[in-house]
C-alpha positions in Angstrom: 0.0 0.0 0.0 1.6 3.8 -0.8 1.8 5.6 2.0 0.0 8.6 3.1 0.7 11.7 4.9 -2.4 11.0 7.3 -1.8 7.1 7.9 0.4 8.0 11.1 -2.1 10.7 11.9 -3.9 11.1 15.5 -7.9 12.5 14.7 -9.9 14.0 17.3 -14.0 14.7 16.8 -14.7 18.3 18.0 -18.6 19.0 18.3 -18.2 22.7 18.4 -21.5 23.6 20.4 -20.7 21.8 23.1 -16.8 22.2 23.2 -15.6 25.6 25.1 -17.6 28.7 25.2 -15.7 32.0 25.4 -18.8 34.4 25.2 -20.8 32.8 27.9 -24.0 32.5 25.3 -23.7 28.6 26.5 -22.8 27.6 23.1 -19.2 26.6 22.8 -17.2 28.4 19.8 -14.2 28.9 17.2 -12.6 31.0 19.8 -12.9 28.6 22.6 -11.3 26.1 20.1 -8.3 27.8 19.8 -7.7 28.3 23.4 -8.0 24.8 23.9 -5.4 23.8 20.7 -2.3 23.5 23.0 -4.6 20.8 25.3 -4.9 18.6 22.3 -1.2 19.0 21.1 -0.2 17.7 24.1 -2.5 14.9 24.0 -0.6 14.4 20.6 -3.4 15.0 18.7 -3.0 15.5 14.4 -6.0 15.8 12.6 -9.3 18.4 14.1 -12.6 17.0 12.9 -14.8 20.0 13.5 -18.6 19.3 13.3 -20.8 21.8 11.2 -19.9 25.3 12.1 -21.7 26.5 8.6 -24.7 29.0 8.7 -28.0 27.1 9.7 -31.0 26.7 11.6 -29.9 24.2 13.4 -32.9 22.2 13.2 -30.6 18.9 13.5 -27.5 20.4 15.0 -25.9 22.1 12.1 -26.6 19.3 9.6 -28.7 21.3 7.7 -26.9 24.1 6.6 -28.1 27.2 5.0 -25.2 28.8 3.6 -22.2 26.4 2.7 -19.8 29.4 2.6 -20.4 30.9 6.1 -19.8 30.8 9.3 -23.1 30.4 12.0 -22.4 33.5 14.0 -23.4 31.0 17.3 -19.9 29.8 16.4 -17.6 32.8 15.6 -16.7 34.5 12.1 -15.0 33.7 9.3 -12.0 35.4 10.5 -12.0 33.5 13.6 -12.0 30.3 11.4 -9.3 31.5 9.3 -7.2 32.2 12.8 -8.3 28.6 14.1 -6.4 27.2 10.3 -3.1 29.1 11.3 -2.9 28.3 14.6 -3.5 24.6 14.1 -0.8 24.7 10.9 1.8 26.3 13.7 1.3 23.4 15.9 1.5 21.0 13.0 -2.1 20.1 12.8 -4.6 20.1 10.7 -8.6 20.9 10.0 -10.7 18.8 8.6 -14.8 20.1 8.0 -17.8 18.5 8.1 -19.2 17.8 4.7 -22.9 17.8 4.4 -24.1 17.4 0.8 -26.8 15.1 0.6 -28.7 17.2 1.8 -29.6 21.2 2.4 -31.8 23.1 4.7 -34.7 24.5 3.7 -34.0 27.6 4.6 -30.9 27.9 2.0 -31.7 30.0 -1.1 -31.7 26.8 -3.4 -34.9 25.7 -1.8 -36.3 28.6 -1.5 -36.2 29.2 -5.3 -37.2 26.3 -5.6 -40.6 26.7 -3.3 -41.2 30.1 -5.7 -41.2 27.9 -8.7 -42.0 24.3 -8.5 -41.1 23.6 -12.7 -38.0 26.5 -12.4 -34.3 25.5 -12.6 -34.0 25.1 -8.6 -36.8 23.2 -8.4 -34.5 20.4 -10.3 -32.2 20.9 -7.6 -34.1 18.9 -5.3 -36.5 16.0 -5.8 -40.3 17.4 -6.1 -42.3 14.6 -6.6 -46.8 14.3 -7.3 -47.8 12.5 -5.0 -50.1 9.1 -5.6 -53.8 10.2 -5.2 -53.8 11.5 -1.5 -51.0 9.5 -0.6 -46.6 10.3 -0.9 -45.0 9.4 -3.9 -43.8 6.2 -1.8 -44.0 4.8 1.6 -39.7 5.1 2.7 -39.7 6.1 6.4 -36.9 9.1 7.0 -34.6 7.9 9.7 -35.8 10.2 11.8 -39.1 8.8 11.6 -41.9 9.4 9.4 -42.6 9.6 5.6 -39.6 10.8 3.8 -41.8 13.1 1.9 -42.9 16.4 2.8 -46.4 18.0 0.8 -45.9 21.4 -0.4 -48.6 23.5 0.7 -51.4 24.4 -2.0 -50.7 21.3 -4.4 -50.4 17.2 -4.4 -46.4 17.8 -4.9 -44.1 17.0 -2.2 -40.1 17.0 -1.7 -38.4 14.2 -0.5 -36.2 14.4 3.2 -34.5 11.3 3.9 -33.7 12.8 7.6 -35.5 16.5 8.9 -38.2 17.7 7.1 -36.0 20.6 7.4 -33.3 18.7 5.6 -34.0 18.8 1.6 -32.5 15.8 -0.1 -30.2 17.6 -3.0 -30.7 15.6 -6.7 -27.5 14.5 -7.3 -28.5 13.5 -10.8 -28.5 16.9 -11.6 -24.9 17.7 -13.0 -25.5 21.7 -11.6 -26.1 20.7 -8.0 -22.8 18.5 -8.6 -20.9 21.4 -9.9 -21.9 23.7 -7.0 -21.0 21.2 -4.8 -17.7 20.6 -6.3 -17.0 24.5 -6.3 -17.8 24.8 -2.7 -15.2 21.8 -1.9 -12.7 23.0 -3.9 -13.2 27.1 -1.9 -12.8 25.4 0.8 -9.9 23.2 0.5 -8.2 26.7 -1.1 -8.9 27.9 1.8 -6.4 25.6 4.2 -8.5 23.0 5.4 -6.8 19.6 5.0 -9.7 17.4 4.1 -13.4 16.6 5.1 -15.6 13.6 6.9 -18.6 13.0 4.6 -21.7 13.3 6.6 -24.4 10.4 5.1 -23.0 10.0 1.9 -24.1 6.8 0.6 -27.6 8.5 0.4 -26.8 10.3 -3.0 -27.8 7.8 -5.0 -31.6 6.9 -5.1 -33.1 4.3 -7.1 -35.5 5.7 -10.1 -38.5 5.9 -10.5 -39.1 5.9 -6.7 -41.2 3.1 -5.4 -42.9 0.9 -2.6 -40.8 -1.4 0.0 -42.4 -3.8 2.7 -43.6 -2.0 4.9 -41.9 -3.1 8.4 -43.6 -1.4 11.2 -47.2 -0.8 11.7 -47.1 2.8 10.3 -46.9 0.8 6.9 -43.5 2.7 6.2 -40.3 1.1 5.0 -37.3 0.6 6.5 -34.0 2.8 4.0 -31.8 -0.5 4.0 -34.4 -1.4 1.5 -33.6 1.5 -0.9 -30.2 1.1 0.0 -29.8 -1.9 -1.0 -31.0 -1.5 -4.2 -29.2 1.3 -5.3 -26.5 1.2 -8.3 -24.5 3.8 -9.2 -23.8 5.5 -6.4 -19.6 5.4 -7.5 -20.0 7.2 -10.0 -21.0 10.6 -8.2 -17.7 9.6 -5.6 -15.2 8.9 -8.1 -16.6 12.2 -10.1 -16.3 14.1 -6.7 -12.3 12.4 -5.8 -11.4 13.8 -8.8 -12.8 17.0 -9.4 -11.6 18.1 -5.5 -10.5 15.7 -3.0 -7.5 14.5 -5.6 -5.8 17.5 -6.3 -5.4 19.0 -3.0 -4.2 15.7 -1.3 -7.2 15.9 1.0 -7.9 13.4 3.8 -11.4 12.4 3.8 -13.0 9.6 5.7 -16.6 8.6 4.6 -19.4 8.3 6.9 -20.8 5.5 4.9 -23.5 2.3 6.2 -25.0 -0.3 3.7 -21.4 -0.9 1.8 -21.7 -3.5 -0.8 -19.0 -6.1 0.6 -17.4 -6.0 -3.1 -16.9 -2.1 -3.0 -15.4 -1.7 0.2 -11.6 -1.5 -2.3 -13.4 0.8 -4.4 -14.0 3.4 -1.3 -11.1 2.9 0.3 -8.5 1.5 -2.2 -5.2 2.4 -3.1 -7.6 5.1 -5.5 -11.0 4.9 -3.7 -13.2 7.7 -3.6 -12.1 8.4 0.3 -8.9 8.0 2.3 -10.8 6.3 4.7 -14.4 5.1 6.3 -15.6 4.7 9.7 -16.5 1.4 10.9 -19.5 1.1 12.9 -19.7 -2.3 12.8 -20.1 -2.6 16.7 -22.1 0.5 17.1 -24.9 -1.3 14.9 -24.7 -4.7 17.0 -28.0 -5.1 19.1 -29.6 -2.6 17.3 -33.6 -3.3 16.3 -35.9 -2.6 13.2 -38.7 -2.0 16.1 -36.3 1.1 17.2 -34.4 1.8 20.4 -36.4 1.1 22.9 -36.2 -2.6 21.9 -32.6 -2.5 21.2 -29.7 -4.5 23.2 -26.7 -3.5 24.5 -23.9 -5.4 23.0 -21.7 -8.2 24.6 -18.2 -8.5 25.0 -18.7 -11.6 22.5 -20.4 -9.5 20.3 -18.1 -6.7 20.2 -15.3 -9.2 19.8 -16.8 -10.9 17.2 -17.9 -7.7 14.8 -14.1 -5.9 16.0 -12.5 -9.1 13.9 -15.6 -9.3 11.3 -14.8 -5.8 10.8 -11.1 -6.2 10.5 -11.2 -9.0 8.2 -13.5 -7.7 5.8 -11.1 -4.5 4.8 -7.7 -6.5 5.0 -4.8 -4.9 3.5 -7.5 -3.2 0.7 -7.3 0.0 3.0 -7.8 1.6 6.3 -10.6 2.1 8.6 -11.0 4.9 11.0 -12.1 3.3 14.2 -13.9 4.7 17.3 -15.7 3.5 20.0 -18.3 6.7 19.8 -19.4 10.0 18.2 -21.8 13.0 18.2 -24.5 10.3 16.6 -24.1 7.4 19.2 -24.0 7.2 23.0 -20.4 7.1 25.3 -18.8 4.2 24.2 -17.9 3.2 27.7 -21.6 3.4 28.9 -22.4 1.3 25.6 -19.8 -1.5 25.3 -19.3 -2.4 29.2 -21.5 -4.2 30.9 -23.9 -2.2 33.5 -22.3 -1.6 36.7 -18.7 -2.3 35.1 -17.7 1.1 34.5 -14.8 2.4 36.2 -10.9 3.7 35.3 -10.2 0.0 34.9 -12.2 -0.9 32.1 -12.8 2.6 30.3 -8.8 1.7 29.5 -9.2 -1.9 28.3 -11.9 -0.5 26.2 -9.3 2.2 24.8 -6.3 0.2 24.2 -8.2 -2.5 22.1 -10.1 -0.3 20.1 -7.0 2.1 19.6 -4.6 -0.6 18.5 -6.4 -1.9 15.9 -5.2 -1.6 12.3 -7.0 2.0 11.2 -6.6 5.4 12.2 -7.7 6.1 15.7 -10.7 8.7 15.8 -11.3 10.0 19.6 -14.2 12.0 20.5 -14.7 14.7 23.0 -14.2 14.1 26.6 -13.7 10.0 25.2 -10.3 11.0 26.6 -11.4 11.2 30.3 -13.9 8.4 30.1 -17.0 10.6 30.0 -20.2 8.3 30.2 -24.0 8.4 29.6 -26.2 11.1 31.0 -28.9 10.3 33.7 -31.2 12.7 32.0 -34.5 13.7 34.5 -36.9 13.6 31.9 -37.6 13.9 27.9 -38.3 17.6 28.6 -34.1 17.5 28.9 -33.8 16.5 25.8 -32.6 18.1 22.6 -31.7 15.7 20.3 -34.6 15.3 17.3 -33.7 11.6 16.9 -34.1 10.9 20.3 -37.1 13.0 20.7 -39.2 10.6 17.5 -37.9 7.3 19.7 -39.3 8.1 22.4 -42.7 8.9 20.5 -42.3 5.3 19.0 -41.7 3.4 22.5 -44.7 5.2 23.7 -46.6 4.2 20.6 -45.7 0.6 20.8 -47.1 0.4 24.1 -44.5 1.6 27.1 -45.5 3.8 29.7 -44.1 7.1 29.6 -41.0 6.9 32.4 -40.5 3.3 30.7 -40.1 4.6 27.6 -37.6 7.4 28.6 -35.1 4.7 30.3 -35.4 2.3 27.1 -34.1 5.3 24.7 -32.2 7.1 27.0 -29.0 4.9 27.0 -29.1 5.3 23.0 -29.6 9.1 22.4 -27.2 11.0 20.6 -27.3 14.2 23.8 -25.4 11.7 26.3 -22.3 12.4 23.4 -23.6 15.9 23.5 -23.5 17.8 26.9 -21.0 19.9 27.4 -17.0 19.1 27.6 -16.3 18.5 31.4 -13.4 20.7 32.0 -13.3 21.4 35.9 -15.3 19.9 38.8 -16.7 23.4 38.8 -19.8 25.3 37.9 -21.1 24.3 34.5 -18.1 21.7 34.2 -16.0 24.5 33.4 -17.6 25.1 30.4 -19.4 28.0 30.1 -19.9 30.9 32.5 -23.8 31.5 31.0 -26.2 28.9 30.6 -25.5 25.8 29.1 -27.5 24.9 25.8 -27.7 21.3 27.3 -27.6 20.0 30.7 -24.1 19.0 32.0 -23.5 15.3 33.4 -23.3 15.6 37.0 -19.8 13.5 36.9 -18.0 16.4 35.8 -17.6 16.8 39.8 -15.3 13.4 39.7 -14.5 13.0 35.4 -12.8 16.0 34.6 -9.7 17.4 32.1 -8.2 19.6 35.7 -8.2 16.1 37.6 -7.4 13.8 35.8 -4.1 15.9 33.7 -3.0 15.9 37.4 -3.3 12.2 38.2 -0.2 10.4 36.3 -2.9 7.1 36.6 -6.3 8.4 35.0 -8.1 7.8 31.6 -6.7 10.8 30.3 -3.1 9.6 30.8 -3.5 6.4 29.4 -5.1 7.5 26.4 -1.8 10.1 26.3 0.2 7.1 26.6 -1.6 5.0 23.9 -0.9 8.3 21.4 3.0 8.2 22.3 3.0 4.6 21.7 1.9 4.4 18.5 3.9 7.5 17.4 7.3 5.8 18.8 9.3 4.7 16.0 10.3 1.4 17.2 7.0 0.5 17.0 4.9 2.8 14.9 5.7 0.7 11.5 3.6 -2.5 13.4 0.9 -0.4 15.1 0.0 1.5 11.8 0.8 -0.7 8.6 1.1 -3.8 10.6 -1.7 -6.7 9.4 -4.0 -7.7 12.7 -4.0 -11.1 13.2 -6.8 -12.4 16.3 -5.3 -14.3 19.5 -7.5 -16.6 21.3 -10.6 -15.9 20.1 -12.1 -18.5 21.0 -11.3 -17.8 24.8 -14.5 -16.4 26.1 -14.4 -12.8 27.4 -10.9 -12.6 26.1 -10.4 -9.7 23.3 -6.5 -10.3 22.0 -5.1 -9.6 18.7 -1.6 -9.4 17.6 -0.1 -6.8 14.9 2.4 -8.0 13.1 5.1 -5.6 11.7 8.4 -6.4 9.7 10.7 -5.4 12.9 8.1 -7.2 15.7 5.2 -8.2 16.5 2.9 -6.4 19.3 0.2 -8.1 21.0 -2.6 -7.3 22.6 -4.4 -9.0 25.4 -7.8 -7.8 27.5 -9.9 -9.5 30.0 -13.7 -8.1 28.6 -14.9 -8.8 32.5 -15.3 -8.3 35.8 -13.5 -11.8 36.8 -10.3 -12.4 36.7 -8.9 -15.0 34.5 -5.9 -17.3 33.3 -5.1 -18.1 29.6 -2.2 -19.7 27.9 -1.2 -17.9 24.8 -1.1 -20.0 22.0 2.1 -21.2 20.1 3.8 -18.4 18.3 3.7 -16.0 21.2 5.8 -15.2 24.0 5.3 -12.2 26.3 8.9 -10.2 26.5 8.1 -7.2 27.6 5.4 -5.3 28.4 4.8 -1.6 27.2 1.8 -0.5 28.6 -0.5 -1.9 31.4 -3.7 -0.9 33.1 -2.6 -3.1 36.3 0.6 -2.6 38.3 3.8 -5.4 37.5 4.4 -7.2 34.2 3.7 -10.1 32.8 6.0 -12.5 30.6 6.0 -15.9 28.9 3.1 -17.8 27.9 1.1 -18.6 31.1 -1.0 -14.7 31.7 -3.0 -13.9 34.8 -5.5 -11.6 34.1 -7.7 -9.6 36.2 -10.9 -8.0 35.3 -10.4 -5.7 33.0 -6.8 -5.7 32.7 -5.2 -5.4 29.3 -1.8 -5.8 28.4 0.1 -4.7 25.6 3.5 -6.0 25.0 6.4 -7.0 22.5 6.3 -10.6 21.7 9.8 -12.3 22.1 11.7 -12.5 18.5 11.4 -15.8 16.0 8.1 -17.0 17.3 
């Protein structure tokens, strides 16, 4: 595989609104990131992923944006952006932007020109469909719930919204929206940004003439994997888009991209895919149900071993994946993946180091640094989140009492990601000195940056060692192009993996519970030395005592 400038590359997930607020409006900023770039430098973080910080309503948190070449003034200026790129170049980092381009709001002038004039030019921007007799063209439910289609007031037409009714799909079969698009890349990669994530992108491509799926609830709506899975085409518009921006600037992009044909998974992130790289959610999907999240599971440490290798083995040496263990669209990974009343320092590290060192570039979220966890919010009247919000109308449709339904969806919504950064122990986590948009998680008081840069044992730490770990060169080769080959796997509870590297071979070794056990590495491997515990003394040779939720990563002894 050629290498890549961002292969050895550190990425860090900042959701803007929720990050640092310099103003005291209770809306973090651009500003507040800047004070805070010399925090994640020491971390040892490369690559900024800034969440959308364009103009917008935000009737879906900035996803629907109104005017793709400005700044929301929530979040700062222009000039304040262009400060943030400078900085972050001075410290040898880079921005990447949220890219949001399947769909629009409606409040951007596109769709508003197109609401003047339903056969005009912008009205081909968008897909305006008649609608069947009384009913919507089709009978696709939007993922936030609902029909997809929206009726335009004074006629049988409607527009199609895959998510918000606020959220336009744009008609990618038009070659002028693509154009637009392009330009608005290319202004921005001009102007120093190093790349983009893709916000939804697999979603461009729609099969034509739209039509009827099974329905699969009783609102006689359909599920998108079924127009998902039908879709062709969709590499064309990705390869079109490499080209015409991404290409030329030597931009790092990583796809946001669900419902992948196994067979196109080269062509996406190949040697000359249409992205540098996608996220796997492989494990944030597990448990997941049809019904919606009130009857979903949360996953087991079998499970999440299982789809961690799945994963792994499906992409092989055809590219890289960008791995997490959460984002501003899922709940705190170490609320999600260990088992209920097993969270603590302990395990929020062997949950870190395994996800960390697997082949991929290593995304971290907000706060995932000092093991922030899930929010006991009081009530649905806390609640911002839109998604969250339409679950919690489904639970109580399907029967659930109301406080039932709240605790069902709860541990699922995208707002426990979304409270504010806990900073201090302090008032409003350190975080704002106004009002906070959204409640903050009352374990700021003992998960905080202050506390834990000052204990040499916390999450924060660990995670800080991790970073330096991968970035030293005696073993950076291994940890970044090295293959991943599963240990044990068959060892129940046991999550252990080795990469494999031309000067050695690093393996890793977690207990994935509470009770401590003894395994016998298999033959091949031999513990010589150990370069980063979550447990006090080291372990070598073959025969390994575990306790619960240790995890060790060492250097297995030459010629094995």
């Amino acid at each position: 595989m050629k290498k890549q400038w961002w292969q050895e590359k550190i990425a860090y997930q900042i959701y803007p609104k929720s990050f640092y607020d310099t103003n005291g409006d209770g809306i973090g900023d651009l500003r507040g990131i800047i004070q805070k770039l010399d925090y994640l430098k020491e971390l040892g973080i490369d690559i900024l992923w800034l969440s959308p910080i364009y103009e917008s309503p935000l009737a879906d948190q900035g996803y629907d944006i109104s005017d793709y070449y400005n700044i929301d003034a929530r979040f700062g200026t222009m000039q304040d952006l262009e400060e943030l790129i400078a900085e972050a170049k001075k410290r040898d980092m880079y921005i990447i932007m949220d890219l949001v381009v399947n769909h629009c709001s409606d409040e951007h002038i596109w769709f508003q020109k197109a609401m003047q004039d339903l056969d005009g030019e912008y009205a081909k921007y968008f897909y305006i469909e008649e609608g069947k007799g009384d009913k919507p063209p089709c009978n696709w439910r939007s993922y936030f719930g609902g029909s997809v289609w929206e009726k335009i007031p004074g006629t049988n037409k409607y527009y199609l919204h895959l998510f918000h009714r606020k959220q336009p799909d744009l008609n990618w079969e038009n070659p002028k929206v693509r154009e637009e698009i392009y330009q608005m890349v290319n202004w921005w990669l001009e102007k120093g940004i190093a790349g983009f994530r893709i916000d939804a992108i697999i979603n461009i491509k729609k099969p034509l003439p739209f039509k009827d799926y099974p329905a699969d609830r009783e609102d006689g709506l359909s599920s998108m994997h079924y127009m998902l899975a039908e879709a062709q085409g969709v590499g064309d518009f990705l390869a079109e888009l490499r080209d015409r921006t991404f290409k030329p600037h030597q931009a790092f992009t990583v796809g946001e991209v669900f419902d992948i044909k196994p067979d196109e998974i080269g062509d996406f992130i190949g040697e000359d895919g249409y992205f540098s790289s996608m996220f796997d959610f492989g494990q944030t999907i597990i448990g997941s149900s049809e019904l919606g999240s009130y009857a979903a599971k949360q996953p087991t440490p079998e499970q999440y071993k299982a789809s961690t290798f799945e994963s792994q083995h499906r992409v092989k040496e055809m590219g890289f994946l960008s791995n997490i263990i959460e984002n501003h669209d899922e709940p705190r990974g170490v609320s999600h993946y260990i088992p209920q009343g097993d969270c603590g320092e302990q395990s929020k590290k062997m949950l870190a180091a395994v996800y960390f060192l697997k082949k991929g570039i290593p995304f971290i979220y907000q706060g995932q640094e000092i093991g922030m966890e899930n929010v006991p919010f009081p009530s649905i009247e806390d609640i911002d989140d839109i998604a969250t919000l339409e679950e919690y109308q489904v639970a109580i449709r399907a029967g659930l009492e109301p406080q039932e339904a709240l605790q069902r969806v709860l541990p699922y919504s995208r707002d426990n990601a979304r409270t504010p950064m806990q900073w201090t122990a302090g008032a409003n986590a350190g975080f704002t000195n106004g009002k906070p948009w959204l409640m903050v998680n009352p374990t700021h008081a003992d998960v905080n940056v202050e506390q834990e840069l000052n204990n040499p044992d916390s999450v924060y730490n660990f995670y800080k060692q991790l970073i330096a770990l991968r970035k030293n060169s005696q073993y950076q080769d291994t940890l970044v192009y090295g293959e991943l080959e599963p240990v044990l796997q068959e060892a129940e509870n046991i999550l252990a993996y080795a990469r494999k590297g031309e000067k050695n071979t690093i393996l890793v070794l977690a207990n994935f519970q509470n009770e401590p056990q003894k395994i016998t590495l298999p033959e091949g491997y031999r513990i010589k030395e150990v370069l980063l515990t979550n447990e006090e003394g080291e372990e070598t040779g073959i025969e390994i005592f575990l306790n619960g939720y240790e995890v060790i990563i060492a250097e297995c002894a030459k010629n094995v």
